[in-house]
C-alpha positions as CSV (number, residue, x, y, z in Angstrom):
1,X,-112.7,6.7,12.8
2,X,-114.9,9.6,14.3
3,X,-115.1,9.9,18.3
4,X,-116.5,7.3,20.1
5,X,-118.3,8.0,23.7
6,X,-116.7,5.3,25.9
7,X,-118.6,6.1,29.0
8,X,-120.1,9.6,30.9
9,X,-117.3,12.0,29.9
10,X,-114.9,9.8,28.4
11,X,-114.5,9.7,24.4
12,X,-112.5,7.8,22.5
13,X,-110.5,10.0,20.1
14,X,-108.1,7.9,18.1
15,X,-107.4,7.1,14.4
16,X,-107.7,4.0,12.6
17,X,-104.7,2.4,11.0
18,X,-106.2,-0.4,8.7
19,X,-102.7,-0.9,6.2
20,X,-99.8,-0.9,8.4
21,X,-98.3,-4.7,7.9
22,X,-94.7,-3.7,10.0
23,X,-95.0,-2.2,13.4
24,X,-91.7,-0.4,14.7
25,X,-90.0,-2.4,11.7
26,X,-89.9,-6.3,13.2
27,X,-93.5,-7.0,14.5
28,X,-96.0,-8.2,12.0
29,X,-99.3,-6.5,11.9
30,X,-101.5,-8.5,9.7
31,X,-104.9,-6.4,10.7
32,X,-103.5,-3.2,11.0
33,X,-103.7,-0.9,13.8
34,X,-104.8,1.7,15.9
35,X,-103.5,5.0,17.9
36,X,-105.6,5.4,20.6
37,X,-106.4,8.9,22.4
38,X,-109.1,9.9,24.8
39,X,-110.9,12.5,26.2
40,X,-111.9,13.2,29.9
41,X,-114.0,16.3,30.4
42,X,-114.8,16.8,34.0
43,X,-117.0,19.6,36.0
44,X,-114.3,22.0,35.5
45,X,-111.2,20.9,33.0
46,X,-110.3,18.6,30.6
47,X,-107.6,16.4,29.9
48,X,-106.0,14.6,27.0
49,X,-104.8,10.8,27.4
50,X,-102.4,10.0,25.2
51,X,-101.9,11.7,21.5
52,X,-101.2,9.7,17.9
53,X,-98.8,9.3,15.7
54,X,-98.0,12.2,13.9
55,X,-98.8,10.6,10.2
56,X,-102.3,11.2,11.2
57,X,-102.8,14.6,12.3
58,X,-105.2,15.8,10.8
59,X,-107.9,13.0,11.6
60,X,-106.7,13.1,15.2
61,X,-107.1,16.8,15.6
62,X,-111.0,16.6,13.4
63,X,-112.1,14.1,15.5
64,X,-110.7,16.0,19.0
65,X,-112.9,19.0,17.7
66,X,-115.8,16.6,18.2
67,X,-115.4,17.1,21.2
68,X,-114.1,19.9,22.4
69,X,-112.3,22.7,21.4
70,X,-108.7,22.7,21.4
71,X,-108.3,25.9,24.1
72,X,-110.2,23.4,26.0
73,X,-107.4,20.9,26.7
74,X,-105.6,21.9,30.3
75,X,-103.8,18.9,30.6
76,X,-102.1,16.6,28.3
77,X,-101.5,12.9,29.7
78,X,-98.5,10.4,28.2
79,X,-98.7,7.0,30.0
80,X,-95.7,6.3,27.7
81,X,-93.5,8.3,25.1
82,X,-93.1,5.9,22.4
83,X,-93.2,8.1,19.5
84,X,-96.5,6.2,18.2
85,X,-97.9,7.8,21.3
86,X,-96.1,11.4,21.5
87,X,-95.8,11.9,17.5
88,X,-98.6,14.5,17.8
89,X,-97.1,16.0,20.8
90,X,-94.9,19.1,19.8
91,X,-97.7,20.4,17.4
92,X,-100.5,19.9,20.1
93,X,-98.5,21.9,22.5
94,X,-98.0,24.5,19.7
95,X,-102.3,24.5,19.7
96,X,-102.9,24.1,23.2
97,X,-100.5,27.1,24.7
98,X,-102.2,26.3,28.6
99,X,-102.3,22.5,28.1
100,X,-100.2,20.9,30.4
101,X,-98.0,17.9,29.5
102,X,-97.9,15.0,32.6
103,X,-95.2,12.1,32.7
104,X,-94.1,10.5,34.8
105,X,-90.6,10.7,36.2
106,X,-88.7,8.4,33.8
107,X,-91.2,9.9,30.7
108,X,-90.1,13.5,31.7
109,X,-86.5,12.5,30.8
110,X,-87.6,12.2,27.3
111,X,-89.8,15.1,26.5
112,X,-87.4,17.8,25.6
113,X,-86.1,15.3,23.1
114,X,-89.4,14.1,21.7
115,X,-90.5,17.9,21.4
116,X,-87.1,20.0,21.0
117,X,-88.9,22.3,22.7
118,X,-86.6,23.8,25.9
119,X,-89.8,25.7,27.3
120,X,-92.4,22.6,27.5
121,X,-94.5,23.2,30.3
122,X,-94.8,19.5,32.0
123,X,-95.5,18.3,35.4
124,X,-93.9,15.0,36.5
125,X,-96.2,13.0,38.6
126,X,-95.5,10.3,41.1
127,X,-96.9,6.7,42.1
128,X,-100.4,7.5,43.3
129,X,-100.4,11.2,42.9
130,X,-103.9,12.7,41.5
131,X,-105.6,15.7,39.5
132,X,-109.0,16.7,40.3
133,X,-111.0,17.5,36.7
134,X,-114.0,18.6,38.8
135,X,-116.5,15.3,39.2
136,X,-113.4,12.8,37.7
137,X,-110.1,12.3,39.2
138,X,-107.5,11.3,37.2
139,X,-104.8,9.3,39.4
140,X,-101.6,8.0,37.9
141,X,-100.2,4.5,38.6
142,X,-96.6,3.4,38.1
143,X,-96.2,0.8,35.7
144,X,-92.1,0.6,34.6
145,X,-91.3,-2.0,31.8
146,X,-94.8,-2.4,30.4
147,X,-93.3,-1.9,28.4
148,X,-90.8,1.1,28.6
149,X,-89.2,2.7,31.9
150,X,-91.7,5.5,31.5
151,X,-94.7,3.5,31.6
152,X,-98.2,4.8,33.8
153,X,-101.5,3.8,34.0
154,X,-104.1,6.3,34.4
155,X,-106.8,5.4,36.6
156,X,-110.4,7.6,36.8
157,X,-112.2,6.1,39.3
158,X,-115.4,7.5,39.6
159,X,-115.6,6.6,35.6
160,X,-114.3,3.3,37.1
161,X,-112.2,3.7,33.8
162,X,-108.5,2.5,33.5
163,X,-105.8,3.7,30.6
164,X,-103.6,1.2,30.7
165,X,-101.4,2.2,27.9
166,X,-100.2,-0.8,25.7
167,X,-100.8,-3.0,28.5
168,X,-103.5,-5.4,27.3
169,X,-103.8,-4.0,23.7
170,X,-103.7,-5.0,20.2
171,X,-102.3,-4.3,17.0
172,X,-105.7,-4.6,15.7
173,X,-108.4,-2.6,13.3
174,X,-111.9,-2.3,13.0
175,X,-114.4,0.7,12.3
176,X,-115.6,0.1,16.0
177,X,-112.7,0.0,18.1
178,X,-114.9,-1.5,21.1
179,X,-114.4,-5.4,22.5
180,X,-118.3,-6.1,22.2
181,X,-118.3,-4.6,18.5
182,X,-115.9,-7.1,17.1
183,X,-116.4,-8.9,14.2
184,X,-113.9,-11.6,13.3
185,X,-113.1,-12.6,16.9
186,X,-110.7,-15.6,16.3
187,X,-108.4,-12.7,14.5
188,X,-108.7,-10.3,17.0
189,X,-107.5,-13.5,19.7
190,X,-104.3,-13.8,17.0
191,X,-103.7,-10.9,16.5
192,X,-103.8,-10.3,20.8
193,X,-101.7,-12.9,21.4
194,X,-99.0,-12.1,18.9
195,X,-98.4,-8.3,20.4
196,X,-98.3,-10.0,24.0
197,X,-95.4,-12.3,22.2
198,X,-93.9,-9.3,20.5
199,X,-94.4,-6.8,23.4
200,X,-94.6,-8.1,26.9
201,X,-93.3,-11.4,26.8
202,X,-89.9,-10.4,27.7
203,X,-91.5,-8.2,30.6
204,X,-93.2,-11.4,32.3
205,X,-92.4,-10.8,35.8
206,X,-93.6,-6.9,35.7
207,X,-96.9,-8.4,33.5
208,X,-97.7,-10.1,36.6
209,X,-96.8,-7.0,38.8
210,X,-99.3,-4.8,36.4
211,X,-102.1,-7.5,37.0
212,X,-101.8,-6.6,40.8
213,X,-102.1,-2.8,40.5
214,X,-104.8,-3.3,38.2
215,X,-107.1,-6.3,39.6
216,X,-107.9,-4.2,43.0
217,X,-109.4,-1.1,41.1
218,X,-112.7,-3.0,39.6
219,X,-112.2,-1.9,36.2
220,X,-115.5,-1.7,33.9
221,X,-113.4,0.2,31.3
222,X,-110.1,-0.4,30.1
223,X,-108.7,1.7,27.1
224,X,-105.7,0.5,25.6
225,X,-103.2,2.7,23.7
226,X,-103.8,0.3,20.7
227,X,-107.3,-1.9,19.4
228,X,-110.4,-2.1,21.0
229,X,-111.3,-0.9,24.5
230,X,-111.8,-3.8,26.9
231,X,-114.8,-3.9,29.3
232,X,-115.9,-5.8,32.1
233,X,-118.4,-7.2,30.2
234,X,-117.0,-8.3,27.2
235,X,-113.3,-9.8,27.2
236,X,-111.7,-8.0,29.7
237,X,-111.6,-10.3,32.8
238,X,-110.7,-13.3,29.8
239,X,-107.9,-11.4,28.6
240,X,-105.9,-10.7,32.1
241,X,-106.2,-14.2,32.3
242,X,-104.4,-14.9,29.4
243,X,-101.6,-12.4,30.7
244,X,-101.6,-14.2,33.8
245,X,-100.9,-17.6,32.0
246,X,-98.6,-16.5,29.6
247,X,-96.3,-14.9,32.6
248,X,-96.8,-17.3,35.2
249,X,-92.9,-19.2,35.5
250,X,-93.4,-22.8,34.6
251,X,-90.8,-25.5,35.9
252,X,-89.9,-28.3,33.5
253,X,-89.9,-31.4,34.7
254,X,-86.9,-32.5,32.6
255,X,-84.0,-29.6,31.1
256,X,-84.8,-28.7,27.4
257,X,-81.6,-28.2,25.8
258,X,-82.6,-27.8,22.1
259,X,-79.7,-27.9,19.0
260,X,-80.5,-25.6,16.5
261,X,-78.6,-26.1,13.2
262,X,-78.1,-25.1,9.1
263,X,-76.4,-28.2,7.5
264,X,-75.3,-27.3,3.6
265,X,-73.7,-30.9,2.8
266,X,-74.7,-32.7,6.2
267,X,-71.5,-32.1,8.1
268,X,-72.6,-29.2,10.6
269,X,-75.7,-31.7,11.1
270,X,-73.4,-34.7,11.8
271,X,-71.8,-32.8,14.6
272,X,-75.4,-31.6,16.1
273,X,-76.0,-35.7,16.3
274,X,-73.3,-36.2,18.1
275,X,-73.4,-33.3,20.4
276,X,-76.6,-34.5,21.5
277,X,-75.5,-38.1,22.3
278,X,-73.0,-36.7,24.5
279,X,-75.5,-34.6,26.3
280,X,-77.8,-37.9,26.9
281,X,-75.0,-39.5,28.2
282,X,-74.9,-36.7,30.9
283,X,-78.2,-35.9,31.5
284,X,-80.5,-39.3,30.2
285,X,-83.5,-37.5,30.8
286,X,-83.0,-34.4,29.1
287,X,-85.0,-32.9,26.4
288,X,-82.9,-32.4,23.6
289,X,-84.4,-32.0,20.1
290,X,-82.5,-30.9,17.0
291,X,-84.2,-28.6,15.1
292,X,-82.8,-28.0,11.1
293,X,-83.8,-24.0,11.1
294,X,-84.7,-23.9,7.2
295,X,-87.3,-27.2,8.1
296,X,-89.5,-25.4,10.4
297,X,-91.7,-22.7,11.5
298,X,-89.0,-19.3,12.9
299,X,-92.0,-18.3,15.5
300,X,-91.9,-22.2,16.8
301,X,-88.2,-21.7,16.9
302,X,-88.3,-18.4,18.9
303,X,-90.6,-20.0,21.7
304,X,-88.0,-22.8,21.5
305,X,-85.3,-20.8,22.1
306,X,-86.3,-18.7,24.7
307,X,-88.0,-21.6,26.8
308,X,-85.2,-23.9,26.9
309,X,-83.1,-24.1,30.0
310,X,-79.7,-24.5,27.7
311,X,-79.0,-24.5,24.2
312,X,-76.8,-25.5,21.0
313,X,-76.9,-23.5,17.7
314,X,-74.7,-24.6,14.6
315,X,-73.8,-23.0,11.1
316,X,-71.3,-23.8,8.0
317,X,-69.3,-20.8,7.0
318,X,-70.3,-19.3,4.0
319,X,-69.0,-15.6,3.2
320,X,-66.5,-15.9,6.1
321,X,-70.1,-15.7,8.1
322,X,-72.9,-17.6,10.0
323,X,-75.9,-18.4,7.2
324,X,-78.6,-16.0,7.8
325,X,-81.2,-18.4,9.2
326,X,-78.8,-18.2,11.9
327,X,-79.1,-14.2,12.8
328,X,-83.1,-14.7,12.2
329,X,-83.0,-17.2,14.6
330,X,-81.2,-15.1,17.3
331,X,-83.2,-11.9,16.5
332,X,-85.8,-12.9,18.2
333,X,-84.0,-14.0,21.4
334,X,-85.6,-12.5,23.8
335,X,-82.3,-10.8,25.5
336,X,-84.0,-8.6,28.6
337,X,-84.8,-11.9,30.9
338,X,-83.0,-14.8,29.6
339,X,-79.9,-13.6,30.5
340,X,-76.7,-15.8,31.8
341,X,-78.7,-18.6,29.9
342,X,-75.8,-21.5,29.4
343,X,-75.1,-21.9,25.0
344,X,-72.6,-23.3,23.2
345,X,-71.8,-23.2,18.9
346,X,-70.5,-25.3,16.8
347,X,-70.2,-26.1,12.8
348,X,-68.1,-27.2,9.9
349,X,-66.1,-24.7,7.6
350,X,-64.4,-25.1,4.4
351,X,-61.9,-22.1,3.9
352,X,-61.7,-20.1,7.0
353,X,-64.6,-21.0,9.3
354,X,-65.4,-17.8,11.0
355,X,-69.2,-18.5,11.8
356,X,-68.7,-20.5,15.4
357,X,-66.6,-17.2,16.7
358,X,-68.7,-15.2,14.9
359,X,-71.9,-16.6,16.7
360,X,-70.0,-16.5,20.0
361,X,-69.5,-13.2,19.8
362,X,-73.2,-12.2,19.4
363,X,-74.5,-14.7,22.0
364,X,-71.6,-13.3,24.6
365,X,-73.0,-9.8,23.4
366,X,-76.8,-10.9,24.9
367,X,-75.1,-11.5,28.2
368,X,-75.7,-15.5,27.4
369,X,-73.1,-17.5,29.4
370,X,-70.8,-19.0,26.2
371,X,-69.4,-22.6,27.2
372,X,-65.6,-22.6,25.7
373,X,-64.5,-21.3,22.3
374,X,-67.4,-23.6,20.7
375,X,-66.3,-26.6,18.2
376,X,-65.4,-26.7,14.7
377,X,-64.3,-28.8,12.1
378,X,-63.0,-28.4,8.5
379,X,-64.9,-30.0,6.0
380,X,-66.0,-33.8,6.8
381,X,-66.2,-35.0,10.5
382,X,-64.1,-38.1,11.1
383,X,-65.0,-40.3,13.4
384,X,-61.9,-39.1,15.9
385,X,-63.4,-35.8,15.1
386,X,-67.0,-37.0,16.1
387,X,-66.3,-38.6,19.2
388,X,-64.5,-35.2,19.8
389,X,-67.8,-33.3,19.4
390,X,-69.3,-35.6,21.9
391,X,-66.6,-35.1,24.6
392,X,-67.2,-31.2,23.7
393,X,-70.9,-31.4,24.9
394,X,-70.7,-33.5,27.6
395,X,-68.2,-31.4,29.0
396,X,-71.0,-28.4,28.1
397,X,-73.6,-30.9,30.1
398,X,-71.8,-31.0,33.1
399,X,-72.0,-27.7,33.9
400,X,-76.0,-27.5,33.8
């Protein structure tokens, strides 16, 4: 990818990354990526939003000498310091002596680190605070936990141009990285849903927050840190919508308590049966559904999980551990606002039957609010040991 003129003075300056398949080793990336940088050249200096990762120096640096020269560069403009964002940074400071790097407060923590270099010349700008270019003002919005501390928008408003940073982007590649040049638009809706999932859906609350500092500026532009730029006349308005939806709080009508289980010989499942008869018997109207983790979909599971209002989770003991379905499962708990979320564990063991513990352990570790010291059984449930499980969770029900 070459530079791309977004609007009067603005250039897109970014490189393409159409292989990656694992972003920041968990999040799937079927369609690749891209590290997105831009250009704002006003009356009388320029500045630099955003760099790239370092992997792609080269490009990046070819395709900012499309636009100007490097000497040009006064200021040098990180909405976030993710290294996929500041990877270029301690070289482009070595190139651009007068540059200036701006952060915000909580990104300024972070620079000597990213850089190891003691005499970076940064400026740490606050909520609101502005830098004249000459013709284009460049005025910096606070945006913390979308979706790290450090987070800023960028705002230029006589461009009427907004860099949001990963806010509303995409792990998503095309040759033209612009929302009315795309060509396979049901992927590019995947693909934007899954990094809302993978990014911002444990940020919900300060989503909705970011839709309020952005809604009021009138946006035609909005350049993300990753995919295609957004405008007001293409998807833009459609996708803060579906931020909107996707953060909005809903209320269920009737408690979801799901029971998540791995069974090898039946026993651990027998338990999760009568667990959930004993939580009926509390709450009739609950929702509680077991779910056999090997049997079905791990991203059905995940939204499962983390929209239930209380939950079971059961394993054997094999390897004096939980199975691994089990710590697949619970790696994708989303742990930042689901906390104090009422659990319980439970299973069957052979020799030593260290996976309830085990489990209890981690869920007590995501600040989850454990019920007891969870319920096992050696081998075969008997029937007193059934009606045992039952007492267990509707003791467990009570206290939702």
């Amino acid at each position: 990818m070459s530079s791309l003129k977004i609007t009067d003075g603005i250039y897109s300056v970014g490189v393409l990354n159409p292989s990656m398949r694992v972003f920041d080793i968990v999040m799937a990336t079927e369609y690749g990526t891209s590290y997105n940088s831009y250009i704002v050249k006003g009356a009388e200096k320029t500045a630099l939003i955003e760099t790239c990762h370092l992997t792609f120096f080269d490009a990046y640096l070819e395709n900012i000498k499309e636009v100007c020269s490097l000497d040009e560069i006064d200021y040098i403009v990180l909405n976030h310091n993710e290294p996929d964002h500041s990877g270029s940074l301690r070289k482009l400071t070595d190139l651009m002596p007068k540059a200036q790097v701006v952060a915000s407060q909580a990104g300024a923590i972070y620079l000597k680190n990213i850089t190891n270099k003691p005499q970076l010349q940064y400026k740490i700008v606050k909520d609101g605070e502005t830098i004249d270019l000459g013709g284009k003002t460049l005025q910096f919005i606070n945006a913390p936990f979308l979706h790290w501390p450090d987070s800023m928008f960028t705002w230029v408003k006589e461009s009427k141009t907004l860099f949001s940073c990963d806010f509303l982007g995409t792990h998503y590649c095309e040759p033209l990285m612009l929302d009315s040049k795309i060509t396979y638009q049901s992927l590019y809706e995947e693909a934007f849903k899954n990094y809302y999932d993978a990014i911002f859906s444990p940020f919900k609350p300060y989503v909705l927050k970011g839709i309020e500092k952005m809604e009021h500026l009138g946006a035609e532009f909005v350049c993300t840190s990753h995919g295609p730029v957004l405008t007001a006349q293409g998807s833009l308005a459609a996708n803060i919508e579906k931020y909107r939806l996707w953060s909005t709080p809903t209320l269920h009508e009737y408690k979801r308590i799901p029971i998540f289980y791995c069974t090898a010989y039946g026993n651990t499942e027998q338990l999760a049966k009568a667990m959930r008869e004993g939580i009926l018997e509390v709450i009739p109207d609950a929702v509680v559904n077991m779910y056999n983790i090997i049997e079905n979909d791990m991203h059905m599971l995940q939204a499962q999980l983390n929209d239930a209002d209380a939950f079971l989770i059961g394993s054997p003991t094999i390897n004096r551990d939980a199975v691994p379905p089990i710590w697949a499962l619970l790696s994708h708990y989303d742990a930042i606002s689901n906390t104090k979320k009422p659990c319980t564990a439970f299973g069957s063991f052979g020799w030593s039957g260290e996976a309830v513990p085990m489990i209890k352990t981690r869920l007590e570790g995501l600040k989850l609010s454990f019920f007891g010291e969870g319920y096992r059984i050696n081998f075969v449930p008997s029937e007193a040991e059934l009606t045992a499980a039952k007492a267990y969770a509707i003791e467990f029900a009570k206290t939702l």
